[in-house]
N, C-alpha and C positions, 0 to 999 in steps of 0.2 A: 419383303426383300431385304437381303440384308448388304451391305456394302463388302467390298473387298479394297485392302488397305493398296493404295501403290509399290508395287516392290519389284523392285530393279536388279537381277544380279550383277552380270558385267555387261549388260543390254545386249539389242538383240541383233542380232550380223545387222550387216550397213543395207544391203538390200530385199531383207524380210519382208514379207505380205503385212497387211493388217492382221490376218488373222494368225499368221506365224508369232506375230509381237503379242498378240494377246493369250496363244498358246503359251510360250514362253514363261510370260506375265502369272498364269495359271499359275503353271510349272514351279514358279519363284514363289506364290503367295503360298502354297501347300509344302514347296521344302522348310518355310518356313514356320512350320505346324509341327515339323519334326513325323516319325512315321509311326505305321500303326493308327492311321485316320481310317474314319468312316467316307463313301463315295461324300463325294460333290458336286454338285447340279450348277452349273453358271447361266442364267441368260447372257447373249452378247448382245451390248447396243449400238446401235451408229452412236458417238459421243453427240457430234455436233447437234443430230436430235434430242440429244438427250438433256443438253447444255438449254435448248427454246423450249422446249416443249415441258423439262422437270425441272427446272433451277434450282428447286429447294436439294432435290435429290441429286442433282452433278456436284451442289455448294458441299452436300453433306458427304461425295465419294472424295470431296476434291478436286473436281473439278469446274469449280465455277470458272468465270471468263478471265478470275485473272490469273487461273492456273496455266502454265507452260508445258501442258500436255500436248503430246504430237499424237496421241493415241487417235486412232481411227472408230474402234473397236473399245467400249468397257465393258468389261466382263463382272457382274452384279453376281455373286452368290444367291442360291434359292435358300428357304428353308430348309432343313434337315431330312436327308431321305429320311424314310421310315424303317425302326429299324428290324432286321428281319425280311423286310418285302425281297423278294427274286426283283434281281436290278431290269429282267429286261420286261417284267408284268407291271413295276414300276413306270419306265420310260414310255412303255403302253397307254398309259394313264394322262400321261403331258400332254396339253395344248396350249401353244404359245399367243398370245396375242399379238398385232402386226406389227409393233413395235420391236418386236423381237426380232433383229435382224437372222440371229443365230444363239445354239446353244454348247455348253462344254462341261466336262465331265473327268471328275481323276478318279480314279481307282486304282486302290494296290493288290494286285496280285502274284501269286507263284509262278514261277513260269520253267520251263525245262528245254535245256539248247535239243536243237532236232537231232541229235546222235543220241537221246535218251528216248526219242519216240519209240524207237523198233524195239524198247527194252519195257511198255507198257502192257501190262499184263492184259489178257481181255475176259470179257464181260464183267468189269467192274462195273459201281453204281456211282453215280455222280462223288457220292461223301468217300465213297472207297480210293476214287480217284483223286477226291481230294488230298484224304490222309497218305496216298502213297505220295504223291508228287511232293508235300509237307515235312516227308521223311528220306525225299531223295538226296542224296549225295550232291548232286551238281545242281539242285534247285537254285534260281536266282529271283530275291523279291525285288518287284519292281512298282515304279508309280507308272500309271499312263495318263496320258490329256491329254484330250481329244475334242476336236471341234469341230462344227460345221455350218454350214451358212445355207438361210437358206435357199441360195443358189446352187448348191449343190458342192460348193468348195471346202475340203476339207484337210487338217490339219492336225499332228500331234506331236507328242514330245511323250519320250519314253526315259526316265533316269533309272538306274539299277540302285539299290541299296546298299550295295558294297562299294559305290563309285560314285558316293552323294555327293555331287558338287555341281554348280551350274556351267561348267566348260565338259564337263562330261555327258549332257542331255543331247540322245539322238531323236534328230525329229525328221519328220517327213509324212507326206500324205495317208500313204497307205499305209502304213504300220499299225494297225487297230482297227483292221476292217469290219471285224464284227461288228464294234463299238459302233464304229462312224456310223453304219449301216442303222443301227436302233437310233441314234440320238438323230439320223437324219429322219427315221419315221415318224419323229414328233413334230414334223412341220405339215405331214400330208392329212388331207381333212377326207 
């Protein structure tokens, strides 16, 4: 496992979830990468179990007990997808151990406002579909992060790439239903 550094933009509204802060948080640590990343895999942990249970590993994220974290929720980077794999025969593959309260996820993709849908040629093939959307006119690249717990609560944060900044990230539950939908199958056995 590998750590993710603390990174604060302008913090997160005054009465955000846990899992909203740690969306966020995501959000913050991958603008921080600049764009054009590969996906990322986060486990999320209860801190506080993670502060008794890992001490070495909360000392080593920063968060030992004399840190002044209010986090609820740390979000621990995975290793490196693989690369190549189809993201959701990958996410097939995951099983979390109990300690994992929840998991999260950024990826960048292409994206085209819905007044470009009905201008979508048909029977394209996935790559066809890709390179046109690649070449459209009103395409917009974007990150998305995406969370979920697993109780079922779920959370994201979408930034556009012409509007990088962290007072411009919309978030909200449903906004990446697909996504939420795969990373939530990785907790059902």
């Amino acid at each position: 496992m590998l750590g993710m550094p603390n990174v604060s933009p302008s913090g997160p509204p005054m009465a955000a979830s846990p899992l909203t802060v740690a969306v966020l948080e995501i959000d913050a640590y991958a603008g921080s990468l600049g764009w054009d990343q590969p996906a990322r895999l986060f486990a999320l942990v209860d801190t506080a179990r993670l502060r008794a249970h890992e001490p070495g590993l909360a000392a080593q994220l920063g968060l030992d007990d004399t840190a002044s974290t209010t986090a609820t929720l740390t979000p621990v980077e995975q290793e490196e997808l693989p690369a190549g794999a189809a993201l959701d025969e990958f996410l097939a593959t995951i099983a979390w151990p109990d300690a994992v309260v929840g998991c999260a996820m950024t990826v960048e993709r292409m994206m085209l406002p819905p007044s470009a849908e009905a201008s979508v040629p048909d029977g394209l093939t996935d790559a066809q579909l890709t390179s046109w959307v690649a070449e459209h006119p009103d395409r917009q690249e974007v990150r998305m992060t995406v969370a979920v717990l697993r109780d079922g609560a779920r959370d994201s944060a979408v930034r556009l790439r012409e509007k990088d900044s962290p007072t411009e990230v919309l978030t909200g539950a449903g906004l990446v239903p697909g996504l939420a939908e795969a990373l939530a199958a990785t907790f059902e056995s």
